[in-house]
C-alpha positions as CSV (number, residue, x, y, z in Angstrom):
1,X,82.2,98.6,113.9
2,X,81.2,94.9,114.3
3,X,82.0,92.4,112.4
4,X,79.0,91.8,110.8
5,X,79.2,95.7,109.9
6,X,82.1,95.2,107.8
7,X,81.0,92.4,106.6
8,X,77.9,93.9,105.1
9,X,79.8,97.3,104.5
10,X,82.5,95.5,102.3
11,X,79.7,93.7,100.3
12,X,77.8,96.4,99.6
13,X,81.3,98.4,98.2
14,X,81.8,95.4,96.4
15,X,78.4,95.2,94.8
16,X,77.9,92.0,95.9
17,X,74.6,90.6,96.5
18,X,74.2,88.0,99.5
19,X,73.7,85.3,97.2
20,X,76.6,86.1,95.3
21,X,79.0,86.7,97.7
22,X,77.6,83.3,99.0
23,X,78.8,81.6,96.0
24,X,81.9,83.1,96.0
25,X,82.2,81.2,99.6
26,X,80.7,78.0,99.2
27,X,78.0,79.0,101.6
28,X,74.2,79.7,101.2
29,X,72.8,83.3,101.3
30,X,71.4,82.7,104.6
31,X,74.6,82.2,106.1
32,X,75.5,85.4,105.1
33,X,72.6,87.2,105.8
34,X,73.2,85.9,109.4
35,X,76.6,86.7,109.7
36,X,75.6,90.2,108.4
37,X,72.6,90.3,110.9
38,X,75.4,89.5,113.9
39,X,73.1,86.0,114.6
40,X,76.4,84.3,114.1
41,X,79.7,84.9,115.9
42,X,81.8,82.3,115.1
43,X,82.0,82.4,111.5
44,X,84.9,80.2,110.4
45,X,88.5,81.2,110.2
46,X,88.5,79.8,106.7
47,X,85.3,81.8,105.5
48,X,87.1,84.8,106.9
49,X,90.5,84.8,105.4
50,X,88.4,84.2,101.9
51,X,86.5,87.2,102.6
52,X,89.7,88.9,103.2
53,X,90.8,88.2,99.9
54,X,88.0,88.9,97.9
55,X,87.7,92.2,99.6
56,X,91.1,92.9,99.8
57,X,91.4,93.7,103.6
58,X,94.0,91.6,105.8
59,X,91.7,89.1,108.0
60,X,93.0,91.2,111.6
61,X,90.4,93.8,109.7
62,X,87.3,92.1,110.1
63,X,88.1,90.3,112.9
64,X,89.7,92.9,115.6
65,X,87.4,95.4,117.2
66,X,89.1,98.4,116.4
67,X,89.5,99.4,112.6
68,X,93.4,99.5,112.6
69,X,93.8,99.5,108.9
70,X,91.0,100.9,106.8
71,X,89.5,99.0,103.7
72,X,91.2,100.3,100.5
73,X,94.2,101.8,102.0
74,X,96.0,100.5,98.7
75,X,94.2,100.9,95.3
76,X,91.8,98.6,94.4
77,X,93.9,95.4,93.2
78,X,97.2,96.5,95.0
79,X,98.6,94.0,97.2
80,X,100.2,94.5,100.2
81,X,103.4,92.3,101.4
82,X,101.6,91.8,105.3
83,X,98.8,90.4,102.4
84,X,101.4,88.1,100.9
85,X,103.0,86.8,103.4
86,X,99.7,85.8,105.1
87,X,98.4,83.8,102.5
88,X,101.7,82.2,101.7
89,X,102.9,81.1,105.4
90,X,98.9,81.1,106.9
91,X,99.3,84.1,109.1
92,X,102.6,82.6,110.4
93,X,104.0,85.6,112.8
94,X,107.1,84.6,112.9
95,X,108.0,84.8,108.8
96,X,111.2,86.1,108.8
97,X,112.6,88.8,105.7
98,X,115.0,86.0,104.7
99,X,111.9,83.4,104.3
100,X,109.9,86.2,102.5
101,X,113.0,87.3,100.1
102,X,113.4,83.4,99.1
103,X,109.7,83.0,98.0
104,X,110.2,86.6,96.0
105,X,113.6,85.2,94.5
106,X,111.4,81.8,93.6
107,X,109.3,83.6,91.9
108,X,111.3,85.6,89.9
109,X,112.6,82.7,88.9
110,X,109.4,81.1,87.2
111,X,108.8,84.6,85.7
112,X,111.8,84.2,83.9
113,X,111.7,80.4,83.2
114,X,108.1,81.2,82.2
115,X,109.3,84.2,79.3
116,X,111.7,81.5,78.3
117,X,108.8,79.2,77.2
């Protein structure tokens, strides 16, 4: 499946129209139609990542040729730790446990600062 395939699958699962999904990008509907259409290959990295996140599928999904990890392998709203750790270090490959278990201990922290307050 291409690209624009999944692009245009994911929208349509999403009930997005074109224009909306536009929106939700910062784009017009014509830049989507032509990604969808395959009349534009080099869609930026940026544009990808935030369809990533609003159809919750890691980026390597729409981007790599083969379909390594199906759409909605989590529930719907479920977020899964390669997920987190993308969009808090950019995709950084080399985020070790110990960086990953600092950010989670960080956060736990605010949680409980934040019931505090």
């Amino acid at each position: 499946m291409t690209i624009a395939e999944k692009i245009k699958t994911l929208r349509k699962q999403a009930k997005l129209t074109q224009t909306e999904l536009g929106e939700m990008l910062g784009v017009q509907k014509n830049a989507v139609s032509k990604w969808e259409c395959g009349r534009v290959s080099d869609i930026p990295a940026g544009k990808i990542k935030a369809m990533a996140q609003i159809f919750q599928v890691p980026p390597s999904y729409l981007i790599d040729g083969e379909v390594k990890n199906a759409p909605f392998s989590t529930p719907r709203g479920a977020i899964r730790e390669e997920d987190i750790k993308f969009a808090l270090f950019g995709g950084d490959e080399e985020v070790t446990d110990e960086m990953y278990e600092e950010v989670k201990q960080f956060a736990a922290f605010v949680r409980a600062r934040n019931k505090k307050q």
